[in-house]
VEXMARLO-639809 format. One record per residue (C-alpha): residue number from 1; residue in three letters; x, y, z. Coordinates in Angstrom, 3 decimals, always signed. Layout:
<atoms>
<atom num="NUM" residu="ala" c1="X" c2="Y" c3="Z"/>
...
</atoms>
This chain:
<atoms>
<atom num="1" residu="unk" c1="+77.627" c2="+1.818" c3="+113.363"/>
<atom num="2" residu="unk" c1="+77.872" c2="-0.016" c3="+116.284"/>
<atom num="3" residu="unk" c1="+80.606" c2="-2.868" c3="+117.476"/>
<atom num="4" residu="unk" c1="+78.422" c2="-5.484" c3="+116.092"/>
<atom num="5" residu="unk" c1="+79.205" c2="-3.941" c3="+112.190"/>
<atom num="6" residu="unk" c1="+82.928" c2="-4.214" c3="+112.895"/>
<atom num="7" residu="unk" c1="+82.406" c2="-7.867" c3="+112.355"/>
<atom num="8" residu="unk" c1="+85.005" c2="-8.880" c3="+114.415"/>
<atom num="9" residu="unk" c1="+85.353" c2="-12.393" c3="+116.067"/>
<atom num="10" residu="unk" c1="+84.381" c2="-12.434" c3="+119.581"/>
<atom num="11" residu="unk" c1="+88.293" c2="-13.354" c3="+120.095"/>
<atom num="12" residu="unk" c1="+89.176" c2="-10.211" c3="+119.437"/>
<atom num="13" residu="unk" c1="+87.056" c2="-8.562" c3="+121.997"/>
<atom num="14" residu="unk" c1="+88.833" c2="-7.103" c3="+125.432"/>
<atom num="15" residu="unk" c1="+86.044" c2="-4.860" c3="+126.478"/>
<atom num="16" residu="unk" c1="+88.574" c2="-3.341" c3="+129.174"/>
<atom num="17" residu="unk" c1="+87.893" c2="-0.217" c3="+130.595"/>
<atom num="18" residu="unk" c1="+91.558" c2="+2.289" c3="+130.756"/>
<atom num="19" residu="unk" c1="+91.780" c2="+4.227" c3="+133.604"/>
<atom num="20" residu="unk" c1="+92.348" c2="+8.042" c3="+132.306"/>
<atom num="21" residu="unk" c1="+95.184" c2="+7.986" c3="+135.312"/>
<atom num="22" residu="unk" c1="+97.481" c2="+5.657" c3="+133.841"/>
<atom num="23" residu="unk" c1="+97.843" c2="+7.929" c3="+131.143"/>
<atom num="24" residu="unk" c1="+98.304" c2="+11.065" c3="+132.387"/>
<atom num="25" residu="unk" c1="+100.423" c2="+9.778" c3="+135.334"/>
<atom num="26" residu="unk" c1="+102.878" c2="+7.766" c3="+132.645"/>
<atom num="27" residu="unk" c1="+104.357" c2="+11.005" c3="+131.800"/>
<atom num="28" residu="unk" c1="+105.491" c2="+14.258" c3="+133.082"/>
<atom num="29" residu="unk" c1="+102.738" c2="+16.766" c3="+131.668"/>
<atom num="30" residu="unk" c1="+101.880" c2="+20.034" c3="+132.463"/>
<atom num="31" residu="unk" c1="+98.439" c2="+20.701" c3="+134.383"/>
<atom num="32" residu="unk" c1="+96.623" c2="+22.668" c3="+131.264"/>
<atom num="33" residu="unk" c1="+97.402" c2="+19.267" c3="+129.794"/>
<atom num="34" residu="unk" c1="+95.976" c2="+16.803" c3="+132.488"/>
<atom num="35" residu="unk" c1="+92.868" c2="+19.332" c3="+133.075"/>
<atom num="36" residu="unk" c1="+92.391" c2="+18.451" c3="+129.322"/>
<atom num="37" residu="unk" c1="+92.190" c2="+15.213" c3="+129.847"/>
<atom num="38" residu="unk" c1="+90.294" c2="+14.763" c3="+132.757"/>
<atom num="39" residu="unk" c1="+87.378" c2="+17.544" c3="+131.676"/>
<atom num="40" residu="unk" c1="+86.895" c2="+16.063" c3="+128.064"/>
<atom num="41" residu="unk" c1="+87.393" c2="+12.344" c3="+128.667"/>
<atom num="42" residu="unk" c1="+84.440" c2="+10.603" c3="+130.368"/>
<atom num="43" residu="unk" c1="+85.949" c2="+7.243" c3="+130.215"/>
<atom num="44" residu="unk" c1="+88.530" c2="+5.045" c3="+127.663"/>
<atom num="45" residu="unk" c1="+87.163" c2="+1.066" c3="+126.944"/>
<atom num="46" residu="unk" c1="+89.725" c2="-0.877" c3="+125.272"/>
<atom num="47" residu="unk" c1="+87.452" c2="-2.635" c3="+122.808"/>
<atom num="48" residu="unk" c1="+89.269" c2="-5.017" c3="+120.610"/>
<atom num="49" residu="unk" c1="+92.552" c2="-6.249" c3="+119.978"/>
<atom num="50" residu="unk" c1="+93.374" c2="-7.236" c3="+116.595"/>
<atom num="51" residu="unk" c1="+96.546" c2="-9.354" c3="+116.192"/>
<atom num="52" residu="unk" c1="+97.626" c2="-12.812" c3="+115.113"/>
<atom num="53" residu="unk" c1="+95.533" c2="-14.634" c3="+117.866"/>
<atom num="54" residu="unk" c1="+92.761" c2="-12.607" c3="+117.784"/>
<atom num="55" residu="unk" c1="+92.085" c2="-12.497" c3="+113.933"/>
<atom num="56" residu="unk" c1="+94.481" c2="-14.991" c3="+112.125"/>
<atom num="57" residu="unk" c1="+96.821" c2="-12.577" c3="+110.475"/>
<atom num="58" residu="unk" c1="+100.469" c2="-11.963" c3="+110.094"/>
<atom num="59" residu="unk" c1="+102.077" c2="-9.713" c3="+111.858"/>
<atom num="60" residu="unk" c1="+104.933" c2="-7.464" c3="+110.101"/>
<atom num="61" residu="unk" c1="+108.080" c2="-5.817" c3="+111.390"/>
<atom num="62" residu="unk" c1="+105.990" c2="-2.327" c3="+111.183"/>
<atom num="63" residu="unk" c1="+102.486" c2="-3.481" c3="+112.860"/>
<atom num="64" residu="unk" c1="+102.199" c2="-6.025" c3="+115.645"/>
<atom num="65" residu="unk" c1="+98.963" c2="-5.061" c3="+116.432"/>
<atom num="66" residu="unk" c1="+95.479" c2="-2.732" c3="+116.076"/>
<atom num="67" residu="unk" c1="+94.315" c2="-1.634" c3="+118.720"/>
<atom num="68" residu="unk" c1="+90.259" c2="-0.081" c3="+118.655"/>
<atom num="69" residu="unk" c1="+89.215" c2="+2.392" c3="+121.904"/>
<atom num="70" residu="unk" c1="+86.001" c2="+3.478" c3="+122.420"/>
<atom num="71" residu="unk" c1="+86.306" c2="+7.092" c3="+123.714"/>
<atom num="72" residu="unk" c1="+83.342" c2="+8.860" c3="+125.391"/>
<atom num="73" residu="unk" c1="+84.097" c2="+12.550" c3="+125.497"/>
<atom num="74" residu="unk" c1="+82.655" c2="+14.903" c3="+127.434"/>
<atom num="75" residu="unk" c1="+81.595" c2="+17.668" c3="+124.902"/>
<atom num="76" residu="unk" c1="+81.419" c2="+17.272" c3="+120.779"/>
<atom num="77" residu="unk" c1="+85.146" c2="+18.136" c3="+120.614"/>
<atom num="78" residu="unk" c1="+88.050" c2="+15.494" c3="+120.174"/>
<atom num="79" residu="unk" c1="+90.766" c2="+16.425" c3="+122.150"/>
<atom num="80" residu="unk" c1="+93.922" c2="+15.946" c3="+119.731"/>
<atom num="81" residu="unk" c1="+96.561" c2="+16.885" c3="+122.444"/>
<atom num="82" residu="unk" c1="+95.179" c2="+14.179" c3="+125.050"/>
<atom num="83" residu="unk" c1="+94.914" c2="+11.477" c3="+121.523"/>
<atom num="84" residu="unk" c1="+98.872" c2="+12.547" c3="+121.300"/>
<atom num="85" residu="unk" c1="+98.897" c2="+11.529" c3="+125.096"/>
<atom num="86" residu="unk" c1="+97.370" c2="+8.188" c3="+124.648"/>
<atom num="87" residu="unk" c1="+99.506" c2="+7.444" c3="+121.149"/>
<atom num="88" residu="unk" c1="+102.806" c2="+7.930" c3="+122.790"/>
<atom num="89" residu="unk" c1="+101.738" c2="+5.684" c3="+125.409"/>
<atom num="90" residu="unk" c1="+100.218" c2="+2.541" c3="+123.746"/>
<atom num="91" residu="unk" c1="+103.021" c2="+1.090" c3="+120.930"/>
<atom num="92" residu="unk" c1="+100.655" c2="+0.155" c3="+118.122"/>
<atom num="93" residu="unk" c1="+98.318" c2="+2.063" c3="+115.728"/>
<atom num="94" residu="unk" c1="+94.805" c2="+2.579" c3="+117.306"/>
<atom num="95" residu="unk" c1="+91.692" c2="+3.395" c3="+115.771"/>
<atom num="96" residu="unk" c1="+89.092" c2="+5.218" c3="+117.292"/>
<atom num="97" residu="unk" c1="+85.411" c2="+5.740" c3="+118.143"/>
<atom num="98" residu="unk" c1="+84.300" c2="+8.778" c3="+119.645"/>
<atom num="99" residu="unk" c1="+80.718" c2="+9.004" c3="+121.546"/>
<atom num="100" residu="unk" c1="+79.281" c2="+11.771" c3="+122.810"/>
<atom num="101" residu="unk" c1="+75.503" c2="+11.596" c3="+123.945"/>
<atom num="102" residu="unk" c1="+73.897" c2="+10.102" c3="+120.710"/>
<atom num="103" residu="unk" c1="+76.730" c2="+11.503" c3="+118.255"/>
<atom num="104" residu="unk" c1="+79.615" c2="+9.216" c3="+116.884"/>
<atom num="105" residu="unk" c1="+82.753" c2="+9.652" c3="+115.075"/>
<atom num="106" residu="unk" c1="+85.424" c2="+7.977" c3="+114.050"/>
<atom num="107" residu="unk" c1="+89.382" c2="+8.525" c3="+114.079"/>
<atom num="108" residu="unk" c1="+92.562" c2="+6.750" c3="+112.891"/>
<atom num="109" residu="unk" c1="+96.446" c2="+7.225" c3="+114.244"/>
<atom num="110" residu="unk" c1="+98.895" c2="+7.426" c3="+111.384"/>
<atom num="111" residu="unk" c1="+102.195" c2="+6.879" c3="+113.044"/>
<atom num="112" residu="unk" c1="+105.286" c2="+7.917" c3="+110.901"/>
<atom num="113" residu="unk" c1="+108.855" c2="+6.771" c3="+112.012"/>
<atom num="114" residu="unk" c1="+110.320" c2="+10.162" c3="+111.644"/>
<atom num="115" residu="unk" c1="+107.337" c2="+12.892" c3="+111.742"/>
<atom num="116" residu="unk" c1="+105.508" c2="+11.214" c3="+115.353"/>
<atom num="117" residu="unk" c1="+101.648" c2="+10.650" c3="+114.738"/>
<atom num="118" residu="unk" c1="+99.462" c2="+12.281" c3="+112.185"/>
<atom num="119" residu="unk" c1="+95.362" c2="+12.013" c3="+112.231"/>
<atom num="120" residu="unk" c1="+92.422" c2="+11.362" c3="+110.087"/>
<atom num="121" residu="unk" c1="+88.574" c2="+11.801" c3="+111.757"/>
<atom num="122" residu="unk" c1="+85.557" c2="+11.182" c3="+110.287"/>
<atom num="123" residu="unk" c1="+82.840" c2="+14.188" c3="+110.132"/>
<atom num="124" residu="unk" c1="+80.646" c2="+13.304" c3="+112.821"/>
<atom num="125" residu="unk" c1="+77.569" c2="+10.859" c3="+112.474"/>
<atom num="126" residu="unk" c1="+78.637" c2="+9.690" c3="+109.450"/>
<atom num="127" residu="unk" c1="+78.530" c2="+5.636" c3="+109.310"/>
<atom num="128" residu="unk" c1="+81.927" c2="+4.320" c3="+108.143"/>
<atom num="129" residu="unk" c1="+82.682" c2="+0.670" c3="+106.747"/>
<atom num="130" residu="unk" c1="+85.491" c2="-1.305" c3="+107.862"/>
<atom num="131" residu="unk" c1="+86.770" c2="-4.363" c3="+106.445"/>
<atom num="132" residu="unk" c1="+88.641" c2="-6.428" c3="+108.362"/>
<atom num="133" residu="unk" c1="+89.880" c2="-9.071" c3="+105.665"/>
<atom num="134" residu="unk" c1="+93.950" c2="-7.968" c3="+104.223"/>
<atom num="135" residu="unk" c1="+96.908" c2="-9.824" c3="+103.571"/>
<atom num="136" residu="unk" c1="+98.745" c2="-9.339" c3="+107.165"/>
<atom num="137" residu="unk" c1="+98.375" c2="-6.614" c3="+109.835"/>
<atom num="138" residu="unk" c1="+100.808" c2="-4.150" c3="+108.291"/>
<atom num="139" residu="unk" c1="+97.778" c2="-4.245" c3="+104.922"/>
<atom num="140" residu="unk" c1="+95.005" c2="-4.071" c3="+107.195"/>
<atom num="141" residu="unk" c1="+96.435" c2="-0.377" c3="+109.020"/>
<atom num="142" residu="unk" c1="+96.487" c2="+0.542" c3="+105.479"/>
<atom num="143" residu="unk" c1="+93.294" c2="-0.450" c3="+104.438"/>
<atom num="144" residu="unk" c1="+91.918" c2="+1.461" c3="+107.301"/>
<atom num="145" residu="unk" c1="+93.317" c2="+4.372" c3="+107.145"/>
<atom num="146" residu="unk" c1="+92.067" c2="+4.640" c3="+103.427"/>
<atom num="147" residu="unk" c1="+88.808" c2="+4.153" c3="+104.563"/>
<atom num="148" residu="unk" c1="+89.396" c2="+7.787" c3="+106.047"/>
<atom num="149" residu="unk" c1="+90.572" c2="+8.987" c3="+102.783"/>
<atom num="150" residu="unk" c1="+88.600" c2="+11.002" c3="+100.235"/>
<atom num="151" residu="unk" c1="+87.422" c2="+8.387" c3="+97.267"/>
<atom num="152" residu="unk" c1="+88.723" c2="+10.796" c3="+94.453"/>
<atom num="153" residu="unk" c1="+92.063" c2="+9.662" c3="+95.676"/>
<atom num="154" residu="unk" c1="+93.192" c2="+6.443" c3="+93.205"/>
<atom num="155" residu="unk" c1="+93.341" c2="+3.649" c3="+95.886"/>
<atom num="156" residu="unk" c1="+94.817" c2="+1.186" c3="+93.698"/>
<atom num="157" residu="unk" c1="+98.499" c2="+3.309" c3="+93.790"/>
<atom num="158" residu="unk" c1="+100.842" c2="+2.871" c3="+96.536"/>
<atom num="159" residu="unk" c1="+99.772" c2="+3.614" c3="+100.002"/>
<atom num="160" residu="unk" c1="+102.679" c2="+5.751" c3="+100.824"/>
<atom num="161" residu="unk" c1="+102.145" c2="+7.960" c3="+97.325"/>
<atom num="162" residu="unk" c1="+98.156" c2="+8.100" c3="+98.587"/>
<atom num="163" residu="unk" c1="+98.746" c2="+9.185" c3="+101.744"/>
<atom num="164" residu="unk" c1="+101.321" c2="+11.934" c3="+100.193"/>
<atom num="165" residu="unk" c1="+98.920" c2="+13.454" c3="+98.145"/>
<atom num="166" residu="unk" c1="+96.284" c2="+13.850" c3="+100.970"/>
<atom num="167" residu="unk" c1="+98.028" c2="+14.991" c3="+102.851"/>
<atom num="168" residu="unk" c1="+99.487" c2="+17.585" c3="+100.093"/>
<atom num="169" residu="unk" c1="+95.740" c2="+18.334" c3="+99.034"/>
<atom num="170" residu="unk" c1="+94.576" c2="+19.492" c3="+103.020"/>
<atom num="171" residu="unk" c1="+97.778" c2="+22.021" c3="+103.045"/>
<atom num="172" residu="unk" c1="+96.962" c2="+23.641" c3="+100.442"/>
<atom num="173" residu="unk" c1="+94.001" c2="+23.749" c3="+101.166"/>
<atom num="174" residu="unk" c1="+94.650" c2="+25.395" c3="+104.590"/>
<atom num="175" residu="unk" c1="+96.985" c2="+28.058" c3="+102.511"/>
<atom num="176" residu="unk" c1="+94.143" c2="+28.644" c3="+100.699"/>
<atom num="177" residu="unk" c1="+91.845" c2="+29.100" c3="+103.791"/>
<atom num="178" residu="unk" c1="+94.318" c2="+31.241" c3="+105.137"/>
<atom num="179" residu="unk" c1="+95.449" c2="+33.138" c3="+102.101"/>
<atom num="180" residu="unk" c1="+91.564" c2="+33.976" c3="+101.687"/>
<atom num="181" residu="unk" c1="+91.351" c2="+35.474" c3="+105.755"/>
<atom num="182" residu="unk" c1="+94.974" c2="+37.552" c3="+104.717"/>
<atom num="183" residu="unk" c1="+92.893" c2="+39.259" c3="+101.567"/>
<atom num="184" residu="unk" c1="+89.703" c2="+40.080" c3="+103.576"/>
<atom num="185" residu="unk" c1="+91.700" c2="+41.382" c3="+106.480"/>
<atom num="186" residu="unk" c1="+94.063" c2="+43.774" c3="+104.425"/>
<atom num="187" residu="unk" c1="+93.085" c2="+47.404" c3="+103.492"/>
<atom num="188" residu="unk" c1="+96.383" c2="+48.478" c3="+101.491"/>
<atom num="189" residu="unk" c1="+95.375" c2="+47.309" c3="+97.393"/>
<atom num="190" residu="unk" c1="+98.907" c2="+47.023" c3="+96.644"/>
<atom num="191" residu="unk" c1="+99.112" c2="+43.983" c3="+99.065"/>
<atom num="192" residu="unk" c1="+95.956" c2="+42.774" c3="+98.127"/>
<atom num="193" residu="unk" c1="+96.972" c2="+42.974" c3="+94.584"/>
<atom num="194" residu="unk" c1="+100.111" c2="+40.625" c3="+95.793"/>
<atom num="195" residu="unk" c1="+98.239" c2="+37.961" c3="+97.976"/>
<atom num="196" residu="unk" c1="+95.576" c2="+37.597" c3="+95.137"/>
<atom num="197" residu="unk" c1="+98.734" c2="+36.591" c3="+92.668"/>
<atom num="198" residu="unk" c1="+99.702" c2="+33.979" c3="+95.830"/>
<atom num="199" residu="unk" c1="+96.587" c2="+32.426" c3="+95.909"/>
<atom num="200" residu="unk" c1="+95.985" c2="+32.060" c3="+92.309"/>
<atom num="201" residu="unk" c1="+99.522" c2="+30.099" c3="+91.801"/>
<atom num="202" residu="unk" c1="+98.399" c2="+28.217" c3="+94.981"/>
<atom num="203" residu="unk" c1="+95.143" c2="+27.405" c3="+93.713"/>
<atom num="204" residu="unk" c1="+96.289" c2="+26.201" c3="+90.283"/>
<atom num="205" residu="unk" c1="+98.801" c2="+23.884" c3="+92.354"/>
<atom num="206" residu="unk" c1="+95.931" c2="+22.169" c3="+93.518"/>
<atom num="207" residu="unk" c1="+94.006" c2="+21.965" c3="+90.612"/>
<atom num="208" residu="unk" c1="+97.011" c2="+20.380" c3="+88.638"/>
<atom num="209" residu="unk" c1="+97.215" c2="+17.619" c3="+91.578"/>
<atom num="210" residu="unk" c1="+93.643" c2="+16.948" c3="+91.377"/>
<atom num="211" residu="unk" c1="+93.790" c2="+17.051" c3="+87.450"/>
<atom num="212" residu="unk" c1="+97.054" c2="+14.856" c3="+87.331"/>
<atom num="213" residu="unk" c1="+95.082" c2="+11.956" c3="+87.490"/>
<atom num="214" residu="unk" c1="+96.485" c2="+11.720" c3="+91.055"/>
<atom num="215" residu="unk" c1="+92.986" c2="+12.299" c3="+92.656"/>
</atoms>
């Protein structure tokens, strides 16, 4: 997917390139940090704007703007710490396309007003579709950060109860993961015995969210 299948009017382009300085340099960060940065970022283009002069809709309280970087990394590894960096320094949601070489991915900022930012990627060179058309700007974040979300998820119920329940599903899921490690790992039966009964209860929490009709 290239920029020509966002469909966006030309309005909306910038086509800016971000020097990785004025990030890094906004803030007081530690060097591991900044090393991060400057070995896994090749270069940050500011590609499109999308706001109320750029793409004819509304702007709400929560979402002013969308803003969509183009991120060419240095190695097939997105860098979530220097993403963190470049959240806390722009004020609006941005959504992402990561190159590297002949490989693309996609990524999406969830900002919450109380928990910071949150992510959701795409696997990478998998072709994602966008649509651009929602009621205001506030709708559109929405819309695209469903785009990100598995289908079995109901997208007709409230975006704040979808969201929830993703985001539910993946813990689990990393309990699971990790519950499965703790079993391998551990030599004493008696404790295996135990952290078989965890997982099992853990497992059949899942399995009632996914068979409540809320996936």
């Amino acid at each position: 997917m290239d920029e020509l299948e966002l469909n966006l009017p030309s309005q909306a382009e910038v086509n800016k390139l971000l020097p990785k300085k004025k990030f890094y340099e906004k803030f007081s960060i530690g060097k591991r940090l900044k090393d991060e940065f400057v070995n896994k970022i090749q270069k940050i283009t500011w590609k499109y704007k999308l706001s109320e002069d750029t793409i004819n809709l509304e702007k709400t309280d929560s979402v002013i703007e969308i803003q969509v970087f183009y991120v060419e990394l240095k190695e097939q590894i997105i860098p979530k710490s220097v993403l963190r960096m470049i959240d806390k320094s722009i004020p609006y949601p941005i959504l992402y396309k990561f190159i590297y070489k002949n490989n693309f991915a996609y990524g999406i900022s969830l900002r919450h007003s109380d928990l910071g930012v949150d992510y959701y990627f795409s696997s990478w060179n998998t072709g994602m579709e966008f649509s651009f058309t929602a009621l205001n700007l506030e709708k559109l974040y929405e819309k695209l950060i469903k785009a990100f979300i598995h289908d079995d998820i109901k997208q007709d119920r409230d975006f704040k109860a979808i969201v929830s329940t993703d985001q539910k599903i993946k813990e689990l899921e990393r309990e699971i993961e990790a519950l499965n490690l703790k079993i391998k790992r551990e030599k004493q039966f008696n404790k295996k015995v135990e952290l078989n009964k965890i997982l099992l209860k853990v497992k059949s929490e899942l399995e009632t969210i996914r068979g409540s009709g809320l996936v």
